[in-house]
C-alpha positions as CSV (number, residue, x, y, z in Angstrom):
1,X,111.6,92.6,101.9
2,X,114.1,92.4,99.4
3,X,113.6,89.0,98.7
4,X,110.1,89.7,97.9
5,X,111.4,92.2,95.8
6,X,113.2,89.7,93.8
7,X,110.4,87.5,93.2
8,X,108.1,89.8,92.5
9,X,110.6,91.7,90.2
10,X,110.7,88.2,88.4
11,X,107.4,86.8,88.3
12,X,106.4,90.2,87.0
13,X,109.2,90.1,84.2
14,X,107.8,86.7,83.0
15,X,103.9,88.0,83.1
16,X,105.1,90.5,81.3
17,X,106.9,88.9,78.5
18,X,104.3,85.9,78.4
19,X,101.1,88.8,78.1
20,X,103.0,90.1,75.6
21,X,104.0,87.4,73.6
22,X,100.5,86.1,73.3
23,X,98.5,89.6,73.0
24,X,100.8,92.2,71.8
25,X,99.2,95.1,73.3
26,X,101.7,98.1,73.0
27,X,100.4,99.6,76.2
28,X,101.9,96.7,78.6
29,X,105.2,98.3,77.5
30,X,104.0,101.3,79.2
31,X,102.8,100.2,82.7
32,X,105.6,101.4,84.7
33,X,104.2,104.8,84.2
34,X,101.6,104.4,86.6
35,X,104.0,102.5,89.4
36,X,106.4,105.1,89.2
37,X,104.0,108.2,89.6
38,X,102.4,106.6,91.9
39,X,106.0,105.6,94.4
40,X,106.6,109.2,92.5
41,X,103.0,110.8,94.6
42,X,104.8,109.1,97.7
43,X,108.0,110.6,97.6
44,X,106.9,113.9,97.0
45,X,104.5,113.5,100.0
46,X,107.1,112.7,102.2
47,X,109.5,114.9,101.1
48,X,107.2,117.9,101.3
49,X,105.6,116.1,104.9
50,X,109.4,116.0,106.5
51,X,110.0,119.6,104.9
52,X,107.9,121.4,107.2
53,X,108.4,119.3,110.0
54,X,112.1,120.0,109.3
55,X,111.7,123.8,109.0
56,X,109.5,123.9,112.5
57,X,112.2,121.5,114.3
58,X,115.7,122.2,112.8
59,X,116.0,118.7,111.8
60,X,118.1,117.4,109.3
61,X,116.7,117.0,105.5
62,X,114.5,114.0,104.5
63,X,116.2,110.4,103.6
64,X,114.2,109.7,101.1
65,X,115.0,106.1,100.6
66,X,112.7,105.8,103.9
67,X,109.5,105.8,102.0
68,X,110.5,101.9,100.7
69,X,109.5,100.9,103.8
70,X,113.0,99.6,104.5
71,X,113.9,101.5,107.3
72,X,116.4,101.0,110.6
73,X,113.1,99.8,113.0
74,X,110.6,97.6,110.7
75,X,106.9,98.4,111.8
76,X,103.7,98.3,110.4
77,X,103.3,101.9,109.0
78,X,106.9,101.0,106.8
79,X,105.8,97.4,105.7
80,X,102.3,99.1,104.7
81,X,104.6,102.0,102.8
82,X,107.0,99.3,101.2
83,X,103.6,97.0,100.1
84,X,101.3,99.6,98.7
85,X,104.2,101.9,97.2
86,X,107.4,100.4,96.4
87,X,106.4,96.7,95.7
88,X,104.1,98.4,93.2
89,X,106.8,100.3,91.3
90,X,108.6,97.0,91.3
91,X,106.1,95.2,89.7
92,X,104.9,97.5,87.1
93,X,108.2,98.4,85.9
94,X,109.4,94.7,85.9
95,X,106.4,94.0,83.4
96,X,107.1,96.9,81.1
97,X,110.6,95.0,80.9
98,X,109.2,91.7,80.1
99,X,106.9,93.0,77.8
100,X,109.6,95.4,76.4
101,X,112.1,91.9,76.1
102,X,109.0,90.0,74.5
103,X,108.8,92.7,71.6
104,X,112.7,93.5,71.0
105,X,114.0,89.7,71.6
106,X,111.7,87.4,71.1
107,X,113.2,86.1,67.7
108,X,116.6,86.2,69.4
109,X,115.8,84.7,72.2
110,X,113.9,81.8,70.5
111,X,116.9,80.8,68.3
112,X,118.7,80.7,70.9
113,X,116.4,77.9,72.6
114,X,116.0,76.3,69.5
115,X,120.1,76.1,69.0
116,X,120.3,74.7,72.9
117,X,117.5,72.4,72.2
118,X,119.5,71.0,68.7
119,X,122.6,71.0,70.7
120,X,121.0,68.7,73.8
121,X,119.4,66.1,70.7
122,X,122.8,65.7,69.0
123,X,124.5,64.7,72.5
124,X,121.7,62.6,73.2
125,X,121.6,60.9,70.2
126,X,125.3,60.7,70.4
127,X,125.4,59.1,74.0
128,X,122.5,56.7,72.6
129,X,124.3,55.2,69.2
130,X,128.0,55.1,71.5
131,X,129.6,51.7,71.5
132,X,129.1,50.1,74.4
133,X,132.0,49.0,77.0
134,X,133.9,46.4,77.2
C-alpha cells in the first residue's frame, strides 16, 4: 500500500503541475480541500464509532491511524478504507502541490532546465570538436 502511495502521490504531483501549467485554473491549488474533509468525515466516523463502543466495553481509546487501511491483519474492509479514503487524500493533496509548484516555480524551475540543457550542449560539443587519439 505504501508503494501505491508513492506513485500515486507522484503521478498526481505531475497532473497537477502539467493541468496547471497549461490552464491556470486557481482552483486546482485548492483540491486537497475536498480529500482531506473527506479522509477528515472518516476519521471522525471512526473516532466517534470506536467511542461508544469503547465506553460500553472499557476498551482502550481509538488508534486512529487505523482508518488508512494499514492495519496489523490486511482484509478487505481495510484495503476498501485505505482505497476510497486515504488514497484519495493522497491524491488530491499531491495535485494541489503540483499545481501549487507549477504557479510558484515554474520560471525557476525552467531556468534551471534550460541551464542543464546549455550545460549538456557545451560538453557535447566539446567531446565532438576533441582531438582525436593517437
Amino acid at each position: 500500500m505504501a508503494a501505491e502511495d508513492a506513485i500515486s502521490a507522484f503521478i498526481a504531483f505531475g497532473l497537477g503541475y502539467f493541468v496547471y501549467g497549461k490552464w491556470k485554473a486557481r482552483s486546482a491549488k485548492w483540491v486537497w480541500l475536498a480529500g482531506v474533509c473527506w479522509f477528515g468525515w472518516r476519521a471522525l466516523h471512526v473516532w466517534y464509532g470506536q467511542g461508544a463502543v469503547n465506553r460500553l466495553y472499557g476498551r482502550s481509546p481509538v488508534l486512529l491511524w487505523e482508518i488508512s487501511g494499514d492495519g496489523y491483519r490486511p482484509d478487505p474492509k481495510s484495503a476498501e478504507t485505505w482505497l476510497v479514503y486515504t488514497l484519495v487524500m493522497v491524491r488530491t493533496a499531491f495535485y494541489s502541490v503540483g499545481a501549487y509548484c507549477c504557479a510558484s516555480y515554474r520560471e525557476s524551475i525552467g531556468n534551471v532546465g534550460r541551464g542543464i540543457v546549455r550545460w549538456l550542449g557545451d560538453q557535447w560539443r566539446a567531446y565532438r570538436d576533441r582531438e582525436p587519439l593517437g
